[in-house]
C-alpha positions in Angstrom: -30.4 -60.4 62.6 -32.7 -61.8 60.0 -36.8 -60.4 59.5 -38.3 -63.3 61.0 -36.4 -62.5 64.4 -36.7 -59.1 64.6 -40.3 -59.1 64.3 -40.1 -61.1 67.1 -39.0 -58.0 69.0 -40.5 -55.6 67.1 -44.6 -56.5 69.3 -43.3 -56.6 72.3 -40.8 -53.6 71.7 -44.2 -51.5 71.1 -46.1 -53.3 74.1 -43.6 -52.0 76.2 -43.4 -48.3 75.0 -47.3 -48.6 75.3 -47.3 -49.4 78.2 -44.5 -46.9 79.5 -46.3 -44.0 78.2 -49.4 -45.2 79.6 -48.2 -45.6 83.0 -45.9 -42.6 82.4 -47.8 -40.7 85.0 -47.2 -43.0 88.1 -43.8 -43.5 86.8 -43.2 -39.9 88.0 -45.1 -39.8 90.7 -42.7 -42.8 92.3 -39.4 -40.9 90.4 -40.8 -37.6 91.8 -39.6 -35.8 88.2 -41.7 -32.6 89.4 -40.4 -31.3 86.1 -42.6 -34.0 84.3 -45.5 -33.6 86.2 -48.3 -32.4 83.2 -51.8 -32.6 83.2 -51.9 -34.7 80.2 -50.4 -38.0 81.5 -53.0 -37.7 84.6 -56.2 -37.6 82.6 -58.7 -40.0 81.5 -56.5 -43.0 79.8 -58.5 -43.1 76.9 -56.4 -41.2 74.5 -53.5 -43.3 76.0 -55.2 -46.3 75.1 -55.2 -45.8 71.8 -51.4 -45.9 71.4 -51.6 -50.0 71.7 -53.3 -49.3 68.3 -50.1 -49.5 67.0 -48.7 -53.3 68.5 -52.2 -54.9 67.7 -52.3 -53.7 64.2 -49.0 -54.6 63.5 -49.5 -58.2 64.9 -52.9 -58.3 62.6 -50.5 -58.0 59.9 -47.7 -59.8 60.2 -49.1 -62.4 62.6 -52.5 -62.4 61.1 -55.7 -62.6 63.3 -54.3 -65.1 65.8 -51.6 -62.6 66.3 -53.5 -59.7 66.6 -55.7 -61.7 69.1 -52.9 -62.6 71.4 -51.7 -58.7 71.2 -55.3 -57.8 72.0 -55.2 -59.9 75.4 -51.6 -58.7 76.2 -52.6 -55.2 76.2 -56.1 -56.6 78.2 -53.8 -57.4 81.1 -51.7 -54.0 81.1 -55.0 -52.4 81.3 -56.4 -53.8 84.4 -54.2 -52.6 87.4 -55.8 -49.2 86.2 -58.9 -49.7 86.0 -59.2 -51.5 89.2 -56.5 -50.0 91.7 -55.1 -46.5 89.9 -58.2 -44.4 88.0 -60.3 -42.3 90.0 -62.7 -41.7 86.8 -66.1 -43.1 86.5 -66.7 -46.1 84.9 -62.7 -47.3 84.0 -63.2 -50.8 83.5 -65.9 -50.0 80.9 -64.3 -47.3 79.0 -61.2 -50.3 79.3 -63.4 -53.1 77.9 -64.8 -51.1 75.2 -61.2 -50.1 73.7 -60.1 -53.2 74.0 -63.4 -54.7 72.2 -62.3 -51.8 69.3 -59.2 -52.6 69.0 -59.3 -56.3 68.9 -61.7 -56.1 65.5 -59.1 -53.8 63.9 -56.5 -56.2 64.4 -58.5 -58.9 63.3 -59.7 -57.0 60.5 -56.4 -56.3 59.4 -55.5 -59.7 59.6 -58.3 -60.9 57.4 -57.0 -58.4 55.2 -53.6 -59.3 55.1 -54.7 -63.0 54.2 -56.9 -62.1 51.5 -54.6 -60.4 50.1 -52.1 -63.1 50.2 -54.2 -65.4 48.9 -54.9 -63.3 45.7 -51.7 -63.1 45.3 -51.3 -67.1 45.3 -54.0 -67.1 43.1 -52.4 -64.4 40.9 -49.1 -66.2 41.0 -50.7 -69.3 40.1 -52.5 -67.9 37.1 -49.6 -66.2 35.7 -47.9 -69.9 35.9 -50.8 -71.1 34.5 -50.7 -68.9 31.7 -46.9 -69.2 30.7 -47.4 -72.5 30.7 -50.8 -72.7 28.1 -49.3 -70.1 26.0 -45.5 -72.4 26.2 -47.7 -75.6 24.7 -49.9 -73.4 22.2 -46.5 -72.0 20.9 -45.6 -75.7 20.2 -48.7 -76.1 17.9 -47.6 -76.0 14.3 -50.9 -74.3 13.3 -51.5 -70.7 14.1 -53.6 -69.7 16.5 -54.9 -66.1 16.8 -56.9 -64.7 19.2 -59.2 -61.2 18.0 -61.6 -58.9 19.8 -64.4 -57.7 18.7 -62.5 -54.3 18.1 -60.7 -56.8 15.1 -57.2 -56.2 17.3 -55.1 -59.3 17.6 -54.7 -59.9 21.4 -52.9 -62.9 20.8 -50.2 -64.7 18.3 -48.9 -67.6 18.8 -45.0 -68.3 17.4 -46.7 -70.2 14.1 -48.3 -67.2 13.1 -45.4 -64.8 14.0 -43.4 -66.7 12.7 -45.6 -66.2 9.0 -47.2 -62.6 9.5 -44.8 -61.1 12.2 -45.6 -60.1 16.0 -48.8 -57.7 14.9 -50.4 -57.3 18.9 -52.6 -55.1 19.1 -52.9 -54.5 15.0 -56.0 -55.0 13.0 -56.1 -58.9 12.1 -57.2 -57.5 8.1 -54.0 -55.5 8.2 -52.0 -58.2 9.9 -53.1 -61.2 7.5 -52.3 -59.1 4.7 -55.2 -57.0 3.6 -54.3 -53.6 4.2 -57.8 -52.8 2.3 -60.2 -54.6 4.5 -61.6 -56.4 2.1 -61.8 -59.4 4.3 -64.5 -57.4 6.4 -67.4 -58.0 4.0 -66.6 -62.0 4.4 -65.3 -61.5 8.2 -67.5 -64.5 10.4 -66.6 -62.5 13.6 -69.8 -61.3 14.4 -71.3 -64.6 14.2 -68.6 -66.2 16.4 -68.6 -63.6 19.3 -72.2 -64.1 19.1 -71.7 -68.2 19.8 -70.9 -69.7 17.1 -68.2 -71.7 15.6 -67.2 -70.8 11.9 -65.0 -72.5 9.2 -63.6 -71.2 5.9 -61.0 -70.9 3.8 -58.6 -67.7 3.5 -56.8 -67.1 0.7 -53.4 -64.8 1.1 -52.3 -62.5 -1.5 -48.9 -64.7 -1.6 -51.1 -67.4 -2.8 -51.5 -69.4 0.3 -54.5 -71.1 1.5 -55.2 -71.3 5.3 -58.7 -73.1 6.3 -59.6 -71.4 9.0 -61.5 -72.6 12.1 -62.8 -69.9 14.8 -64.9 -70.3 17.9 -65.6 -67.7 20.7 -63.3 -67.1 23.7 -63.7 -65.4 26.9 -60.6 -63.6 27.7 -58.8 -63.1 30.9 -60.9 -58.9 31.5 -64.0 -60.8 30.6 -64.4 -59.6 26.6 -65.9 -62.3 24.1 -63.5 -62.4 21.5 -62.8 -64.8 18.2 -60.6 -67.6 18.7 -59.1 -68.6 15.0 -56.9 -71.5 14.2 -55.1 -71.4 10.4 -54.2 -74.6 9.4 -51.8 -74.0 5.8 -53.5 -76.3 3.0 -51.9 -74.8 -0.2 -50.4 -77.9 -0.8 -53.8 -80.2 -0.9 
């Protein structure tokens, strides 16, 4: 038996277990189990009541609000033969209407739930494709990109400039482009950039290598304005 058709059975499986313990009292009464006979099962139903709890919730979230909805009304029916022919209590079909109002908004509220959260995680899922593949087409790019926070740790490297100055995530970009010294601080256009605007220069590596150097700011994915640099190798103009 697959998931799909056992919940099928699973709802009314509860329903009826509900509904067995909630009528458990009269149950006995026609059995005559004078053994069974406790005060508990001939009280006010309200504590009873809250057992179907258990089916409407559980259609909210596998069947969504419509489910929960249906449940709701199912368990509306199974009420009424007590409130208008079995309880002696004052006020049944009240009491009975006001459960039933209670438990129907949990059950849709779970529902709700249940899609939001299933649309997040579309829209998760859909990012992360996204993602893969912007990151696949900037790793075709034969200049490097690099992507720095305002911390001056690399967040990103794209496979140009691994491929020239190694992985180096989460390093400092004046360590990882070769100067261990930060001497490239005192020139460094970063502040500028994360403030708005976009910035060229050239950068000269200690191996004798040229790179003109092109940054603009980017908002990354947890919100953070950070520098955006594309290297471009000119040593050989």
């Amino acid at each position: 038996m697959n998931k799909a058709t056992l919940k099928l059975f699973i709802v009314p499986s509860l329903l009826a277990v509900c509904t067995l313990f909630y009528y458990f009292g009269e149950l006995i009464d026609w059995a005559a189990w004078e053994a069974l006979r406790i005060d508990f099962f001939y009280g006010i139903h309200d504590i009873h009541r809250l057992l179907f709890l258990a089916p409407i919730i559980y259609a909210g979230h596998t069947a969504r609000a419509r489910g929960a909805l249906i449940v709701t009304l199912a368990a509306f029916v199974i009420f009424l033969p007590r409130a208008f022919l079995i309880s002696p209590f004052p006020d049944p079909l009240l009491r009975m209407l006001l459960f039933t109002v209670f438990a129907g908004t949990i059950g849709v509220l779970t529902g709700i739930t249940r899609d939001q959260l299933e649309r997040s995680r579309k829209l998760e899922a859909e990012v992360r494709r996204e993602r893969s593949k912007l990151i696949e087409l900037i790793d075709r790019i034969e200049d490097g990109i690099l992507i720095t926070g305002p911390d001056y740790r690399i967040r990103f490297a794209n496979m140009a400039m691994r491929r020239n100055f190694g992985e180096g995530l989460d390093s400092f970009c004046y360590e990882y482009l070769q100067s261990p010294d930060g001497a490239c601080k005192s020139a460094c256009k970063m502040p500028k950039v994360i403030q708005g605007t976009t910035e060229r220069w050239l950068y000269h590596l200690p191996d004798g290598r040229t790179c003109e150097v092109v940054a603009s700011p980017y908002v990354d994915a947890d919100g953070v304005v950070c520098q955006l640099s594309v290297f471009r190798d000119i040593t050989h103009k």
